[in-house]
N, C-alpha and C positions, 0 to 999 in steps of 0.2 A: 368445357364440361357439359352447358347445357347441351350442346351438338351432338353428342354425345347420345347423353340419356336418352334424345331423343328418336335418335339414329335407331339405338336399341331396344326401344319400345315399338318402333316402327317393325323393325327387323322382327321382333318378337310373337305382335300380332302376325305379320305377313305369313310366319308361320306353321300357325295354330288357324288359321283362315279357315280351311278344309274342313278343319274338326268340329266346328260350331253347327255345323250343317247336320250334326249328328241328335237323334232325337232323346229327349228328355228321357222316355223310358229306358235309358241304357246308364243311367246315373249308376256309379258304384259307391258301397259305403264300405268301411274298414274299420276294423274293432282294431282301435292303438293296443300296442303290444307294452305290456306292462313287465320294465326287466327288471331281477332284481338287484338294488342297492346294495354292496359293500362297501362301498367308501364313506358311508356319513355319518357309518358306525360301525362297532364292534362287529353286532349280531347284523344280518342283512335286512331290508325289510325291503318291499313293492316300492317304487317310485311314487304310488297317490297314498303314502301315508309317511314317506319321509319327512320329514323335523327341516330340512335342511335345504339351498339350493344344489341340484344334479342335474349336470347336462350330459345326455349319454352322445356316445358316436357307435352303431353299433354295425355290424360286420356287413349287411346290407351296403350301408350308406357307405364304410370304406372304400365296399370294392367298384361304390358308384363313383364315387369322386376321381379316380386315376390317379391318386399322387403316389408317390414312390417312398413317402417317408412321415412318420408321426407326428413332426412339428408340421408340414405342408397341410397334412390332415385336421390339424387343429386351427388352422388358420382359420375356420367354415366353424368355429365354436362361436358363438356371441362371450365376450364377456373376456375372451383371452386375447392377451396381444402378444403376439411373434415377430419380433424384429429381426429381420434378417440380417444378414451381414452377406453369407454364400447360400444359393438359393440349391433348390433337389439333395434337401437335409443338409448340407453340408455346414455347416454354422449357422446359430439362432439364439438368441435369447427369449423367455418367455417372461409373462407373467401375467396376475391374476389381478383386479379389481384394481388396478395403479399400484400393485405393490412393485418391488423391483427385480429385476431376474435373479437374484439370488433368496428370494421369498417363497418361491413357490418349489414346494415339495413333488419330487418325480417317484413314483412307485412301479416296479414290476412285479404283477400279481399282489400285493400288498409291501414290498418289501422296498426298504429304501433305498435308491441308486442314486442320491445328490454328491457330485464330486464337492472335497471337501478342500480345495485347491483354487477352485472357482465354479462359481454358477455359469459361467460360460459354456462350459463341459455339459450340462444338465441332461442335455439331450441325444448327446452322445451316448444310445443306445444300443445294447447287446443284442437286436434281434430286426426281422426284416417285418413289414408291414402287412405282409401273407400270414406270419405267424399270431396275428393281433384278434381277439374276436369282441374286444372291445373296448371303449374306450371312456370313463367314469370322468367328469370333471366337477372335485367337489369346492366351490365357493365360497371364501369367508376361512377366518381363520380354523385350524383343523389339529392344531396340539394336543389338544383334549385326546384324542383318539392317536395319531399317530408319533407326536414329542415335537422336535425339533425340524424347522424349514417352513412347517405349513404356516406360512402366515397368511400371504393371500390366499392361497386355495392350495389344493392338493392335485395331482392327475394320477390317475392309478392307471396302466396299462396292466390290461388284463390277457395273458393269451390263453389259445386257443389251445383244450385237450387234448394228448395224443389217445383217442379212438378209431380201431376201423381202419379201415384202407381208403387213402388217399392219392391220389397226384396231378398236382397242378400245373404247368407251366404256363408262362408269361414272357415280353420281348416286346420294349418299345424301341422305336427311334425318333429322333426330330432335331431340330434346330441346335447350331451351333456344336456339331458332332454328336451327341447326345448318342447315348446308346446305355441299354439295361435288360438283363434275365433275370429271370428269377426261379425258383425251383422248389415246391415243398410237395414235400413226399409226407405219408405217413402209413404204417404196415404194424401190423403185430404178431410177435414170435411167443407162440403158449398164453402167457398169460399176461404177457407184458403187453405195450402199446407203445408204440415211436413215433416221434413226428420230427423230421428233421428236415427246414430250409435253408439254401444258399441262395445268394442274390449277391449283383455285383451291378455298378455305373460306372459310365463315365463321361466326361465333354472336353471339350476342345476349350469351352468357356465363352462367356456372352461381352467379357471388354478383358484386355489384356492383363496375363497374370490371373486369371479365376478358373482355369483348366481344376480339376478334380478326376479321381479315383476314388472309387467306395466298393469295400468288402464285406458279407457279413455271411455268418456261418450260425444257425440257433438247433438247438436240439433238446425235447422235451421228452420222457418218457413219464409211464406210470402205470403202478399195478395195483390189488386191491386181495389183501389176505384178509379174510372174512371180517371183521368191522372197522379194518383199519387201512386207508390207502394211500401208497406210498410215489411220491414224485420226485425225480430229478431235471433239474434243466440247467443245459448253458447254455452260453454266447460269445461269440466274439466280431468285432466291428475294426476297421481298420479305416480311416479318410487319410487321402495325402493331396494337399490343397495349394492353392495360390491364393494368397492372403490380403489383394490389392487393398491396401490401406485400412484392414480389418481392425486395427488397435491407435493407428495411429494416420494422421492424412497427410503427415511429411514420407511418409516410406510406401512408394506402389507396389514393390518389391518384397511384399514378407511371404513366406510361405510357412505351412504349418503342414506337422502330421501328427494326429490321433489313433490312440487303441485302446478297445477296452475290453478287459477277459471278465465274463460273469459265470458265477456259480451258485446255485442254490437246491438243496433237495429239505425235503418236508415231509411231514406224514401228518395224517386228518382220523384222528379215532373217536368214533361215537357209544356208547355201549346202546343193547340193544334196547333198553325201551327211549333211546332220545335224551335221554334227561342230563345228558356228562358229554362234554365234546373238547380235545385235546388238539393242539398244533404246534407242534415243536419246528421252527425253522434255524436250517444255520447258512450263513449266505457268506461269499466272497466275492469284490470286486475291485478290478487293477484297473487303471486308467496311466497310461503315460501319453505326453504332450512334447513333443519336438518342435520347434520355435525357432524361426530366424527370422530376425527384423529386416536383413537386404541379406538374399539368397547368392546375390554377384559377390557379400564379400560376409565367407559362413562364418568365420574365425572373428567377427565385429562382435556382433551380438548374437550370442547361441542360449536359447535356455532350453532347458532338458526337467521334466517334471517326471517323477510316477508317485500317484498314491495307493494305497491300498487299504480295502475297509474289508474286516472279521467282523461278522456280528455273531450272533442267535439271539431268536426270538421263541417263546413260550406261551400261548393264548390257551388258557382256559377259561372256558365257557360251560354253567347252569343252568339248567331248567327248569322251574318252579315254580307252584301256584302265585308266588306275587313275583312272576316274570323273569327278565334272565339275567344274569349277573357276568361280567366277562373280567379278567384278572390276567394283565398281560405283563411278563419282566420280557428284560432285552439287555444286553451287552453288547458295544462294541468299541471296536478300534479303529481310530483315523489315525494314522501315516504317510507322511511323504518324504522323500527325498528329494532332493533340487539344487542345481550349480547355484541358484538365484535367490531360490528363499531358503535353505538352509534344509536339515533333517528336524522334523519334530511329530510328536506325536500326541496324542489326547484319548481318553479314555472315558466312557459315559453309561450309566447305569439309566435305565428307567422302568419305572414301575405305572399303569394303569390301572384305571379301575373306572368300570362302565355297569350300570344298570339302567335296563329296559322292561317299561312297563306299561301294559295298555288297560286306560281305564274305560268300559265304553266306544265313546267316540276319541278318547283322547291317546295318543302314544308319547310318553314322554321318555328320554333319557337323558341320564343324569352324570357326573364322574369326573376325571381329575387326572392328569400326569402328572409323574413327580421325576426330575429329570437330574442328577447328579452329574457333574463334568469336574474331570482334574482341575480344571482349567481356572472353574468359576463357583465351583460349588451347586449346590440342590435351586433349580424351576420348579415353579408350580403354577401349572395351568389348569382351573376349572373349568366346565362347561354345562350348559340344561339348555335342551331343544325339546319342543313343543311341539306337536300336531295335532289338530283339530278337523275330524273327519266330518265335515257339514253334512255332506250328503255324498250316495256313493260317486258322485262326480268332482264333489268340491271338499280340495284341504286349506285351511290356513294353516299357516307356522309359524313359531318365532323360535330365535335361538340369540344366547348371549356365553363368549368364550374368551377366553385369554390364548395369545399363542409367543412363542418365543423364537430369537433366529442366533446361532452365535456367531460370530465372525469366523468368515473364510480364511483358510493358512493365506491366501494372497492380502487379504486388508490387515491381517498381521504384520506380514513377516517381506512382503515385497517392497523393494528400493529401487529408484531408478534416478536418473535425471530429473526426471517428470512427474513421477508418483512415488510417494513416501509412506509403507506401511506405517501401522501404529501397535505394537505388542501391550498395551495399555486399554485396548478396546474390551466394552462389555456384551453380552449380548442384548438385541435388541428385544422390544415386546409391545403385543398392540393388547388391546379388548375392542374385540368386535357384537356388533346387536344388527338384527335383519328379521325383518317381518314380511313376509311374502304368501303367496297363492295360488292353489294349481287346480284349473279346471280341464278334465276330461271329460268329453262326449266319444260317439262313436268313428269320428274322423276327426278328430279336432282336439290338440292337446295344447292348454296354454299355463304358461306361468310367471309371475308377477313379483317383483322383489325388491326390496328398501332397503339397505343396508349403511352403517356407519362405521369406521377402523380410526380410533386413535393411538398412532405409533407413539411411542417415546422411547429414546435411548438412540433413535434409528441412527445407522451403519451408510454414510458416504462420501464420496473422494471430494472436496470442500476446496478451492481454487484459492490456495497462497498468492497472493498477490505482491507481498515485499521477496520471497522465495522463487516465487515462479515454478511454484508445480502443487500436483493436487497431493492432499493429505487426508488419507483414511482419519473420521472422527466421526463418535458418538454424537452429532453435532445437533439436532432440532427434536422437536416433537411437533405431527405433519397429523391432522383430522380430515380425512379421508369418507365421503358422503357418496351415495348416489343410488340411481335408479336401473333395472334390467327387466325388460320385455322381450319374451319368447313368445312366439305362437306355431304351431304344426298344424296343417290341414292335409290328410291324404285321401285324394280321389273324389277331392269335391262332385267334382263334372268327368266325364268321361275322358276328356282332352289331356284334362291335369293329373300326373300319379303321384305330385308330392310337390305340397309348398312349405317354405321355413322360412319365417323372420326373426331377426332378435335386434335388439336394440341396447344401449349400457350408454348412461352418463356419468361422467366422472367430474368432480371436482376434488380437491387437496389444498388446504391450507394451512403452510406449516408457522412456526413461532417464532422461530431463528430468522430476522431481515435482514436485508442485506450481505448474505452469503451468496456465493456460486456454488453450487452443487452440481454435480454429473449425472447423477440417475434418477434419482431418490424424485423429481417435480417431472419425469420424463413419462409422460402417460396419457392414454387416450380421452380427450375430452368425450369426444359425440364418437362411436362405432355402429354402424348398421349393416347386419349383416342379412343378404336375402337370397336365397336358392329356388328356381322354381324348375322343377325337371315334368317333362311334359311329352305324350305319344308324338310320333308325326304320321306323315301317312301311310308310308309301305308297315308290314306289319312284322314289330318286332325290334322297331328302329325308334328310340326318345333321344331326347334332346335334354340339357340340363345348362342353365343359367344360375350363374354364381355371380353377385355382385356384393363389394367389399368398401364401403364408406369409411375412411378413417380422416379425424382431424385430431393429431397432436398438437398437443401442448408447445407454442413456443416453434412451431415449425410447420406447419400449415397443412393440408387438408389433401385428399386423394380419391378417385374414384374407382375401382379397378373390375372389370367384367372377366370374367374369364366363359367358356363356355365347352359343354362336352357334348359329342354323341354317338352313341354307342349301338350296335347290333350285335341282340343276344338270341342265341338258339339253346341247346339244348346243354351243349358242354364248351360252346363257345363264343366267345365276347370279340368283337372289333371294337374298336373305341377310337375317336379322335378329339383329343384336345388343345384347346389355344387358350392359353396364360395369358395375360394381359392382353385382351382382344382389339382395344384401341392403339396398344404402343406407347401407354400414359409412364412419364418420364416421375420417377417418385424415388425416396428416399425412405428408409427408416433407421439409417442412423446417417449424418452429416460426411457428405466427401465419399461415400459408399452408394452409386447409383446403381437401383435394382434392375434384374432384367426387363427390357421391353416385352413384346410378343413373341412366342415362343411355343412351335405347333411339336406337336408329337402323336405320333401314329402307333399302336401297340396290338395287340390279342391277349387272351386269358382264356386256355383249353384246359377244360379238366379229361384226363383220361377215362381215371376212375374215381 
């Protein structure tokens, strides 16, 4: 590894060589761009006076990176970990601050999309990464504001308005067959507005049995009758995959296939002087999972899944001399069918209640879910987040929240040889507290954060030892500590157009000794995460370095470089990228070896 680093320092200086020769007076500075926050609350506020920690990704940086998918995109977050299982989206687990892949709450546009089947699913997304314009990742438990899932954090994918005439198109290829289009149009007919992309993959695969297909279809429209405007969108996503040892290390042979239909339309009404703001959503989504443990013999082991979730959602929002009050119901329906785990279904009411209010230098809000399930009866999750506006450069914060998670239909309801649901499971719940700090200057946005999560009740597969297989149980309570360092600098020097470091240590120590647990201890000690993208010398042509420090828990340590670069003119991008640039041999889940190096060559022409 040191050969390495050093190889790439070497490499790195060599060159930016040319550019030093360039004189002082050509310094550029850059006023950080201040988006605004939806996710850390009800009502939005600026990022330098949020309560809470927010890592944005925003459509700049997507289209600098060159991945082809959400979870790859979040990889370049600090603070989140994505284990892979199939690489260029095809399967991933996420999660937030050591919670466990099924902790962390996925939102499109605000709107829940956690399969309720398995967090496996999570990321099995209704839309293509063209249609994305950005990307919220909120830290720390997040009940308070949205109910159920958020326990480590939340991610809210945001897209991107159908406004205006658009067309994009795109077209990589590289390593181990690889090949992708992609295609987003968007046109408006009178008064309406469209935006509709297709994109499609696929590879030969990087070791036997990982070949993949990927489909995806998303379409956004929206119009605006004088104070009230009204949106529809869907999606659909198809993967059909080779599963080498994906679930389990005795079977090389499983294959899978995924689909998920999504639906949602909404309306946004304000009356005119501001003071009254209405959002009614009603949303559907279907997910089915096709499953064969050895594909050579399909009649062994077949499981067949589809869920399906009805919701609506209701937000109104207040205007007021002492600030703004937000009042949210919801309803929905989780459903599944299954040869495996059986037909059931659950049914969950919630009510919110959020006020915002700024004293001064101070913005505080305050509020509460209250969460009803057939299942298990009424949650309640409190929460107060704090900000303290020092000066116009510096915030402090703190915030202290409850969040709750309930068990998946799979740690219910699945039996196997191996794994033994549990239909006796409660759901889980932590209370989180974090005090942290954000200074921005003119090039230079940094921030600083403490946080501590104590689970109890927590939800996972616990290693029978007289039985010989794992058993979904409510089994420990796990205090969960640590520290995260962010820093952005753009255009220090002329040479540099963008630096990013982040940093996250974790430790977890839970109260139950002496168990084996599967997930629940599986989490990144030390993660450092750093990006430096930099001119070179023909004009037009940067260069972008990504490096990716991980040391788990229990499974030892990785260094990964990847590197892009790309020539952009006026309506078009060349780009080349190499994914693990040394060929470093790493894991992130045991018996599942990720891909080596892996180059790919693409374009991205806008017409119009």
């Amino acid at each position: 590894m040191i050969k390495q680093i050093l190889f790439l320092i070497l490499s790195f200086n060599f060159s930016l060589a040319p550019l030093f020769a360039q004189h002082v007076d050509s310094l550029l500075t850059f006023e950080l761009s201040e988006p605004i926050i939806v996710t850390a609350s009800k009502s939005p506020v600026p990022l330098m006076r949020s309560a809470r920690t927010v890592s944005v990704l925003d459509s700049a940086m997507l289209v600098d990176l060159h991945v082809n998918s959400v979870q790859d995109a979040l990889e370049y977050v600090s603070g989140v970990d994505i284990q892979q299982r199939g690489g260029q989206g095809v399967q991933a687990d996420i999660s937030l601050r050591g919670s466990t892949y099924e902790q962390t709450l996925i939102l499109i546009d605000g709107v829940k999309t956690n399969d309720p089947q398995t967090g496996h699913h999570n990321l099995n997304l209704p839309l293509t990464l063209q249609d994305v314009q950005r990307i919220e990742v909120l830290k720390g438990a997040g009940s308070r504001i949205y109910g159920p899932n958020a326990f480590g954090g939340v991610i809210n994918i945001i897209t991107r308005k159908a406004k205006g005439k658009r067309l994009l198109l795109s077209a990589t290829g590289g390593d181990f067959g690889y090949r992708e289009g992609n295609l987003n149009f968007g046109f408006p007919t009178g008064n309406l507005n469209h935006n509709l992309s297709i994109s499609g993959s696929a590879s030969e695969g990087y070791r036997p049995n990982t070949d993949f297909e990927k489909y995806s279809l998303f379409y956004r429209n929206g119009f605006r009758v004088k104070d009230t405007e009204f949106e529809m969108t869907g999606g659909f996503t198809s993967k059909d995959f080779g599963a080498n040892r994906f679930y389990h290390p005795s079977f090389p042979n499983q294959k899978e296939k995924t689909q998920v239909y999504y639906f949602k339309t909404s309306a946004e009404y304000r009356n005119s002087n501001r003071s009254f703001f209405v959002n009614p959503r009603l949303f559907w989504r279907r997910h089915t999972d096709d499953f064969l443990l050895d594909y050579t013999r399909p009649d062994w082991y077949h499981n067949r899944h589809k869920t399906n979730i009805f919701g609506v959602e209701i937000l109104n929002q207040f205007f007021h001399k002492y600030g703004k009050t937000s009042f949210q119901t919801e309803w929905s329906l989780n459903q599944i069918q299954s040869n495996s785990l059986g037909d059931h279904q659950r049914r969950q009411f919630g009510l919110s209640v959020e006020h915002l209010v700024t004293l001064k230098s101070f913005l505080i809000v305050f509020g509460s879910t209250f969460y009803n399930y057939s299942d298990w009866g009424w949650q309640f999750c409190p929460g107060l987040d704090v900000s303290y506006q020092f000066s116009p450069t510096l915030t402090f914060y703190a915030s202290a929240g409850k969040a709750f998670r309930p068990p998946s239909f799979t740690e219910l309801y699945y039996y196997s040889a191996a794994n033994h649901g549990n239909p006796s499971l409660k759901p889980e719940k932590t209370l989180d507290y974090e005090l942290g700090a954000r200074l921005q200057r003119r090039n230079l946005f940094l921030t600083f954060s403490l946080f501590q999560r104590k689970g109890n009740q927590l939800i996972d597969w616990i290693w029978d030892a007289d039985g010989e297989f794992w058993q979904a149980t409510n089994f420990s309570d796990i205090a969960t500590s640590g520290g995260e360092f962010e820093i952005r600098i753009l255009a220090p020097f002329s040479m540099i157009k963008d630096l990013r470091l982040g940093y996250t240590y974790l430790n977890s120590r839970k109260s139950a000794h002496g168990q084996i647990s599967k997930y629940v201890l599986n989490y990144l000690r030390h993660q450092l995460i750093l990006r430096i993208r930099h001119n070179l010398i023909l004009p037009g042509i940067t260069a972008a370095w990504n490096l990716r420090y991980e040391d788990r828990v229990n499974s030892g340590d990785h260094l990964l470089t990847d590197i892009d670069l790309q020539w952009k003119t006026k309506s078009l991008i060349w780009f080349v990228n190499v994914a693990n640039l040394f060929n470093r041999h790493y894991e992130d889940f045991t018996a599942i070896p990720q891909p080596g190096r892996w180059f790919k060559l693409g374009f991205r022409y806008r017409v119009f």
